[in-house]
C-alpha positions as CSV (number, residue, x, y, z in Angstrom):
1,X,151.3,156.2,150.2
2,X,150.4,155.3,153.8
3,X,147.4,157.1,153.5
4,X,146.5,155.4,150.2
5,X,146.8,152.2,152.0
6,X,144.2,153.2,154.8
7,X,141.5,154.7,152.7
8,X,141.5,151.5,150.5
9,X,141.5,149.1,153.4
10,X,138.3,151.1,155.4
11,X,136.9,151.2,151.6
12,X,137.2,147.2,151.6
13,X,135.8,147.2,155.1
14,X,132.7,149.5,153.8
15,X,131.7,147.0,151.3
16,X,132.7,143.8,153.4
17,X,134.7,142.9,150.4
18,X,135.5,139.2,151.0
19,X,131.8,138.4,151.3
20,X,132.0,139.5,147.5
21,X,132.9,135.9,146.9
22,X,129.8,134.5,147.8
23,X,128.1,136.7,144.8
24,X,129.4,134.8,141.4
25,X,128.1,131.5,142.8
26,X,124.5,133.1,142.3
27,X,125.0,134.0,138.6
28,X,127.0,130.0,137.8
29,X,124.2,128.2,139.2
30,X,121.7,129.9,137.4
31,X,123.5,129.6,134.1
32,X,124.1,125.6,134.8
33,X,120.7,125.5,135.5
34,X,119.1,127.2,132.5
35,X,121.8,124.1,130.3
36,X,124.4,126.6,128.8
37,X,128.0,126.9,129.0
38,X,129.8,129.7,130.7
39,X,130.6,132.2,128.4
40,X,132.2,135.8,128.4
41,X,128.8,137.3,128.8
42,X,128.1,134.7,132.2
43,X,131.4,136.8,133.3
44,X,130.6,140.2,132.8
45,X,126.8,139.3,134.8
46,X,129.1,138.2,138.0
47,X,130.9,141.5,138.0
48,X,127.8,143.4,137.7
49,X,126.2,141.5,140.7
50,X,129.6,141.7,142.9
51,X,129.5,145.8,141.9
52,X,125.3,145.5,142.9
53,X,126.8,143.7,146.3
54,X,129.2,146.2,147.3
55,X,126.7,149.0,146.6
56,X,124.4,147.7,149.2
57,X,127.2,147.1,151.6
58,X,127.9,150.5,151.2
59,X,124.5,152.2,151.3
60,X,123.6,149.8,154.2
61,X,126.7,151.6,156.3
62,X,125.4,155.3,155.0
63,X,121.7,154.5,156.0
64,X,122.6,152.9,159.6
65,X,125.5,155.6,160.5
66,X,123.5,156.5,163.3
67,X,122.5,153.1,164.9
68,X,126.3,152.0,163.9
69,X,127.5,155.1,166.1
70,X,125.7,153.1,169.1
71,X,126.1,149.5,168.3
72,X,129.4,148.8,166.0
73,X,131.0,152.3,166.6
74,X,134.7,150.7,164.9
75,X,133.0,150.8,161.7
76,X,134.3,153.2,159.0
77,X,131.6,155.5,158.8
78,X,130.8,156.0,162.6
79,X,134.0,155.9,163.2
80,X,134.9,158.8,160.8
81,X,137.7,157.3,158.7
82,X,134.5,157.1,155.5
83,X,132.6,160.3,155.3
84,X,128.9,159.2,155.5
85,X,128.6,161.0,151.6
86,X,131.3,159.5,150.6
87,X,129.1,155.8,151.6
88,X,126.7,156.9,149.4
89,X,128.7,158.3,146.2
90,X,130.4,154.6,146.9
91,X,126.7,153.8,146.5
92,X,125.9,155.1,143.6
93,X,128.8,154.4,141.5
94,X,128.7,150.8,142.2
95,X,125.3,150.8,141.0
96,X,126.0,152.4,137.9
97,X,129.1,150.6,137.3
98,X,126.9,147.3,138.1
99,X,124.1,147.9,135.6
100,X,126.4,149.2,133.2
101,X,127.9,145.5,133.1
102,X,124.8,144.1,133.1
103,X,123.6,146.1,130.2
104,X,126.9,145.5,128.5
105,X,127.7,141.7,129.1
106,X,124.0,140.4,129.1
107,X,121.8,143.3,127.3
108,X,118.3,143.5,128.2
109,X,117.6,140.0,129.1
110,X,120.6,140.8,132.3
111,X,118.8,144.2,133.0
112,X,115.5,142.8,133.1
113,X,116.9,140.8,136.5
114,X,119.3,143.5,137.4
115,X,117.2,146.6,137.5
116,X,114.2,144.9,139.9
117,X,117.3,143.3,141.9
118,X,118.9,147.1,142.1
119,X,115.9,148.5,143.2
120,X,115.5,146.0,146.2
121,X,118.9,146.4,147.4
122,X,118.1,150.3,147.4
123,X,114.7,149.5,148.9
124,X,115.8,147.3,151.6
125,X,118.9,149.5,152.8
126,X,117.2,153.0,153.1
127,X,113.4,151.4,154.5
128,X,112.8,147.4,154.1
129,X,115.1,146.7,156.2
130,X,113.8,147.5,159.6
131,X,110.4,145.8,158.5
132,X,108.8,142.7,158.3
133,X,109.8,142.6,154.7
134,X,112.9,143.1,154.9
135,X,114.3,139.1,155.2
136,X,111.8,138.6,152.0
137,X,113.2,141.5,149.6
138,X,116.4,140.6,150.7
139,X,115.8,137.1,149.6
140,X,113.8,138.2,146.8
141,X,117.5,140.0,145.7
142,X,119.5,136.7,146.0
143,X,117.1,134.7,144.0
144,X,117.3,137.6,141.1
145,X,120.9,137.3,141.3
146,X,120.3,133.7,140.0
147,X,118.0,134.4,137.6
148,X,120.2,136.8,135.9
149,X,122.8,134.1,135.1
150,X,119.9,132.1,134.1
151,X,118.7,134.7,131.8
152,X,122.4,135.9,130.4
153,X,123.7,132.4,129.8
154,X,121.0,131.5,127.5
155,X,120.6,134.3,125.3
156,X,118.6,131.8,122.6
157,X,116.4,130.3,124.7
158,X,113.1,131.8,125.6
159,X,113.1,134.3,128.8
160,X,110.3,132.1,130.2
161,X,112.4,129.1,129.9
162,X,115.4,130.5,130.6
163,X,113.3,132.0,134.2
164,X,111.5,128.5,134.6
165,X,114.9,126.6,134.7
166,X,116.2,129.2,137.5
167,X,113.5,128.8,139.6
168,X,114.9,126.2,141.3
169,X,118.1,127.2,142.3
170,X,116.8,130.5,142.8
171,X,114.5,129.7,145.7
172,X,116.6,127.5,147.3
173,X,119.3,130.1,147.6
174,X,116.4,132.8,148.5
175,X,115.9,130.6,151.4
176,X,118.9,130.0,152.8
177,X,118.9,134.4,152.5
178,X,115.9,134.2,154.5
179,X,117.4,132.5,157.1
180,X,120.5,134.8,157.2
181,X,118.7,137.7,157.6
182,X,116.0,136.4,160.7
183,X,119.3,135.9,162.1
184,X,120.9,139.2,161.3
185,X,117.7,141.6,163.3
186,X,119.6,140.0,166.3
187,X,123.1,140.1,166.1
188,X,124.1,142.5,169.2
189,X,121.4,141.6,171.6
190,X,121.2,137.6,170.7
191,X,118.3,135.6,170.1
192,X,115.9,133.4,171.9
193,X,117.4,129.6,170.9
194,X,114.2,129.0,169.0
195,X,115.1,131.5,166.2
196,X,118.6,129.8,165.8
197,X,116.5,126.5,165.9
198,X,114.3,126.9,163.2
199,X,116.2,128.7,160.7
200,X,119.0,125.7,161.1
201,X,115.8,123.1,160.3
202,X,115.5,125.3,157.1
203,X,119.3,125.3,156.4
204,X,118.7,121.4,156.7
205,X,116.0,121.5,154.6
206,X,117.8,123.3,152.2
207,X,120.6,121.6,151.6
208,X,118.5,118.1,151.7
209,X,116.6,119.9,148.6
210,X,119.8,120.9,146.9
211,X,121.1,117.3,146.9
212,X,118.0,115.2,146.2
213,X,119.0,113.7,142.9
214,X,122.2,113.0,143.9
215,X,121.6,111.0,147.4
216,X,118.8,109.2,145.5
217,X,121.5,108.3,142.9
218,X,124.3,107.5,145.9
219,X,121.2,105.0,147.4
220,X,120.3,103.1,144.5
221,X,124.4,103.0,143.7
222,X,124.9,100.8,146.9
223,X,124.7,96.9,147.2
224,X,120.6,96.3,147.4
225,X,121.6,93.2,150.3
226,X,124.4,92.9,152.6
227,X,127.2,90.8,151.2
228,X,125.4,90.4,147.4
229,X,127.9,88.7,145.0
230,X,127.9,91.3,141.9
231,X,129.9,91.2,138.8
232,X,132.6,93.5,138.0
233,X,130.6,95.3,135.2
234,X,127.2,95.4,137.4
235,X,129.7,97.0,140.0
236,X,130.9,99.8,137.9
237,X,127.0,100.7,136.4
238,X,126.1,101.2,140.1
239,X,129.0,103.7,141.1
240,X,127.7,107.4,141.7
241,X,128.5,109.6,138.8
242,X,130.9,112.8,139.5
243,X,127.9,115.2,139.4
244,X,126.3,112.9,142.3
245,X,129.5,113.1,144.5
246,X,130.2,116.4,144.3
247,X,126.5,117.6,144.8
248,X,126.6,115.6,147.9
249,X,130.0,116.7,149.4
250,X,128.6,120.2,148.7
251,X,125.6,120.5,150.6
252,X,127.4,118.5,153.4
253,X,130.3,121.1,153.5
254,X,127.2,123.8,153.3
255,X,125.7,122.1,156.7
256,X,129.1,121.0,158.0
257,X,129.6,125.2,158.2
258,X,126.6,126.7,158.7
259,X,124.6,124.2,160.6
260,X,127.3,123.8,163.1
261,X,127.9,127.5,163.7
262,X,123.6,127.6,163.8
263,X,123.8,124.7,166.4
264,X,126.3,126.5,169.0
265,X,123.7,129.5,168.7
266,X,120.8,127.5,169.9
267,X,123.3,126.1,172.7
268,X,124.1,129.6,173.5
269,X,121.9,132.2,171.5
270,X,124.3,135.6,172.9
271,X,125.0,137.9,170.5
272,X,128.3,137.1,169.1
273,X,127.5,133.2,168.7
274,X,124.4,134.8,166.0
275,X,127.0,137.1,164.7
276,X,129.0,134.0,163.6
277,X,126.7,132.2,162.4
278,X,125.4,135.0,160.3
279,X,129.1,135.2,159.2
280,X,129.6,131.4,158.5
281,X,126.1,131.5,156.9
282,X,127.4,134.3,154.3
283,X,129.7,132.5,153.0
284,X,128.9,128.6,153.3
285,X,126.0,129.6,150.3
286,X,129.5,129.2,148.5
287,X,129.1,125.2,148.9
288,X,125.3,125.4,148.7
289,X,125.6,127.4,145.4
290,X,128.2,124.4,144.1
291,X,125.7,121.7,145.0
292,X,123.1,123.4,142.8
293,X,125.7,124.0,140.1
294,X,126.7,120.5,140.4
295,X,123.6,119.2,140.1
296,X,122.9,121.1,137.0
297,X,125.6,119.3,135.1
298,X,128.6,121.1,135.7
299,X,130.5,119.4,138.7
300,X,134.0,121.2,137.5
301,X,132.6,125.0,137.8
302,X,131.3,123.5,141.4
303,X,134.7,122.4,142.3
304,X,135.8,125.9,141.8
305,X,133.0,127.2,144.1
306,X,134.0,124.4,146.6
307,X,137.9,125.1,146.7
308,X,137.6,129.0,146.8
309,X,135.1,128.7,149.9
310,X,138.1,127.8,152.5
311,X,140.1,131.1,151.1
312,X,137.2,133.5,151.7
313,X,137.1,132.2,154.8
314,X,140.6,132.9,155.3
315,X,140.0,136.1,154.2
316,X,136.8,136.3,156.5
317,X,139.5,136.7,159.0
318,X,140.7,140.1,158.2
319,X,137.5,141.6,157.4
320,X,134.1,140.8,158.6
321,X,131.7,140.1,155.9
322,X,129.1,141.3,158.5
């Protein structure tokens, strides 16, 4: 039974299983974006994209076995306790398992997002990655995510329509990828402060995007001149709705984490401060994800998103979603 118990914890560690819980976030704000309720279907699409997650934590650990061996040797693989083939059959039945759910929940309007997004997660771990491309197709494969809960909440609506309302979300959470990743290329070695710099403008950027309707709400909700005699009732019409509130708590709880772990890298760009940041940036696209929710309409599903973010953090603890 001991033994059990290790080969299912270095398993967890292969597939960085915590970071997991930053995956269903993708699929919710798609399907409050495209106007739908969540529905069994919306369900079955987050398990495929957690299964599509783990795969590529998996087959990123059997592709970089040989730099790993060098730079993070206490990994599973390099260190021995995963066989290298046994990464990759983790690999592939992930993936299968993953567009089986797809196919299963969401039919072909979730296979038309999850077979392009499998195919960059392959694409990036075996040969993307060490390119110029590789931040883009890894962003690329976060913004499909969204689209495929676009796509399988809304199985009546149009495919166009149901791509046109995910577009939004889906760029704003493929550009908070893109940041993640320049970061990522310079995790052992460090970076030069601009790189931290820039990418936590476009974290501010991001999160200022994400929560545009609502600060514009939460500005015209406050007094128009200092010390204005209002009525009761003119009071209550200018108080921010729910959906404003919690779009705006989001994105600042999405800053409040990842900015501040961005900012101590440009302070002090060494390795393990990027490595951090990387880590916090991982998971704060929890809160980022419930701002775009929010601001879709559905500011209880967001306030899920927003209380699970503190326990994978706790569980960030354990094991490394890097």
């Amino acid at each position: 039974m001991k033994d059990r118990r290790a080969r299912l914890s270095d398993l967890a560690l292969l597939v960085r299983a915590p970071a997991a819980l930053s995956v269903p976030g993708d699929v919710l704000a798609g399907a409050a974006a495209a106007g739908d309720r969540l529905t069994i279907r919306t369900f079955g699409v987050m398990g495929s994209s957690v299964c599509l997650y783990w795969a590529g934590m998996a087959l990123n650990d059997y592709a970089d076995a040989t730099i790993d061996a060098v730079e993070r040797p206490e990994r599973p693989v390099p260190s021995g306790r995963v066989p290298r083939r046994t990464a990759l059959a983790v690999a592939g039945g992930l993936t299968a398992a993953g567009l089986g759910l797809a196919a299963v929940s969401g039919g072909r309007r979730s296979l038309l997002a999850a077979l392009p997004l499998t195919g960059l997660v392959w694409a990036y771990d075996l040969g993307l990655k060490a390119t110029p491309a590789g931040a883009a197709a890894m962003a690329g494969a976060r913004g499909l995510d969204v689209l495929t809960g676009a796509l399988a909440a809304s199985p009546g609506q149009p495919v166009g329509t149901a791509l046109r309302r995910g577009a939004g979300p889906a760029a704003l959470v493929g550009a908070h990828t893109y940041t993640l990743m320049a970061l990522s290329r310079h995790e052992i070695q460090g970076a030069p402060a601009r790189l931290p710099a820039a990418t936590l403008a476009a974290s501010t950027a991001t999160a200022l995007a994400a929560a545009a309707p609502a600060l514009r709400e939460v500005a015209r909700s406050a007094p128009r001149l200092a010390g204005e005699r209002q009525s009761p009732a003119a009071r209550s019409t200018q108080r921010p709705t729910p959906r404003a509130l919690v779009t705006a708590g989001a994105a600042l709880a999405y800053l409040g984490t990842y900015g501040t772990a961005q900012l101590k890298a440009v302070r002090k760009p060494s390795g393990d401060n990027v490595r951090r940041a990387v880590g916090a940036g991982i998971l704060s696209l929890m809160p980022l994800q419930a701002a775009l929710t929010a601001r879709a309409g559905a500011p209880v599903a967001a306030t899920v998103l927003g209380v699970a973010h503190p326990l994978a953090r706790r569980l960030a603890r354990r094991i490394s979603p890097t």
